[in-house]
C-alpha positions as CSV (number, residue, x, y, z in Angstrom):
1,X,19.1,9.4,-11.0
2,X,16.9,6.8,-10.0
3,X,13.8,7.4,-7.2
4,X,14.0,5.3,-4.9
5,X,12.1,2.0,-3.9
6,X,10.2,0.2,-0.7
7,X,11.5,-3.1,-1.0
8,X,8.4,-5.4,-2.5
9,X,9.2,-7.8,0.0
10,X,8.2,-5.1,3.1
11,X,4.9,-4.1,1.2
12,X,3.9,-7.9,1.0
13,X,3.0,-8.5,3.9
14,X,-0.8,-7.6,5.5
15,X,0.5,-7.2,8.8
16,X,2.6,-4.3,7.6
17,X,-0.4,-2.8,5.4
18,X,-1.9,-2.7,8.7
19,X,0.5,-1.3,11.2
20,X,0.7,1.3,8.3
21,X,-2.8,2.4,8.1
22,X,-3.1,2.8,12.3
23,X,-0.2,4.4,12.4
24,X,-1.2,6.9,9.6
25,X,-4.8,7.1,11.6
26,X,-2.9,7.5,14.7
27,X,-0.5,10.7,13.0
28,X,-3.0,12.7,11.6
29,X,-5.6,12.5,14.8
30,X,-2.4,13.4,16.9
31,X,-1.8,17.1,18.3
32,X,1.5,16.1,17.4
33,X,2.9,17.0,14.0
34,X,5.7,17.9,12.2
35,X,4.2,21.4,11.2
36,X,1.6,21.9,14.1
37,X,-2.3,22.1,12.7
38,X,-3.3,25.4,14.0
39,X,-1.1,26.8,11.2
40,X,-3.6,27.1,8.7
41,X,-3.4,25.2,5.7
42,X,0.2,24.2,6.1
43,X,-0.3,22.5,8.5
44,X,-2.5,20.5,6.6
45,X,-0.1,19.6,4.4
46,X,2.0,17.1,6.3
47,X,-1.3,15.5,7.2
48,X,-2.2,14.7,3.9
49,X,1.6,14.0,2.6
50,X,1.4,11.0,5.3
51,X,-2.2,10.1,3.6
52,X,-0.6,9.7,0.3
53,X,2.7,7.7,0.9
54,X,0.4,5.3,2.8
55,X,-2.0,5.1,-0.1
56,X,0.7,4.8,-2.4
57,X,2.4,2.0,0.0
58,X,-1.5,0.3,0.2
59,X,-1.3,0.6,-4.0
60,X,2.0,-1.0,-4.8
61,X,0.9,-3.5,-2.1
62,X,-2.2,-4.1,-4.4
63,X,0.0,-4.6,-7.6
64,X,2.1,-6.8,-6.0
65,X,-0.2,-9.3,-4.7
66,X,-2.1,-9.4,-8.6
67,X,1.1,-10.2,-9.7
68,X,2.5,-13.0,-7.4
69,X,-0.1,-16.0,-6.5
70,X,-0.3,-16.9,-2.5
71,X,2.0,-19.4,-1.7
72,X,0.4,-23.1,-1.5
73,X,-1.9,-22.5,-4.8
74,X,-1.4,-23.1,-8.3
75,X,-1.0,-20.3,-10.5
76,X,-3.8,-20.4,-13.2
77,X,-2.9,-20.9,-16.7
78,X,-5.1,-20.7,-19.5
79,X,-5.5,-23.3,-21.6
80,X,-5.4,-22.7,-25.5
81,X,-9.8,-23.6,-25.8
82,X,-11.4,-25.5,-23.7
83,X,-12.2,-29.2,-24.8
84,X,-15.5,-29.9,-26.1
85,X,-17.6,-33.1,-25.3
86,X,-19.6,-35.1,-27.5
């Protein structure tokens, strides 16, 4: 069975990476959670599940934009050796 995938095309964009992050910020200094914090410890939990999907979203983010150039410049290409003048 395959896990499932955020579509590369959603995690390409910086806006998003941001909306992400204040959101997460915004979640875990809220009084409002799915398992309330005054449990101790598990209520923790959800807190810091919420921390790792959005590091894991910031991370594929990262991978992505290594592997695609911005959109106006060149890729680079490496030449074989570089030419050398007498």
């Amino acid at each position: 069975m395959d896990k499932p995938e955020i579509p590369k095309r959603w995690l390409a964009s910086p806006k998003l990476q941001i909306f992400l992050f204040m959101v997460t910020v915004f979640y875990c200094l809220s009084p409002i959670d799915l398992i309330p914090d005054v449990v101790p410890i598990i209520g923790w939990f959800d807190d810091l599940g919420v921390i790792l999907v959005e590091i894991i979203a910031f991370l594929k983010y990262l991978k992505y934009r290594r592997e695609t150039p911005p959109k106006g410049e060149p890729s680079a290409s490496v030449s074989g050796t570089p030419s050398e003048k007498s």
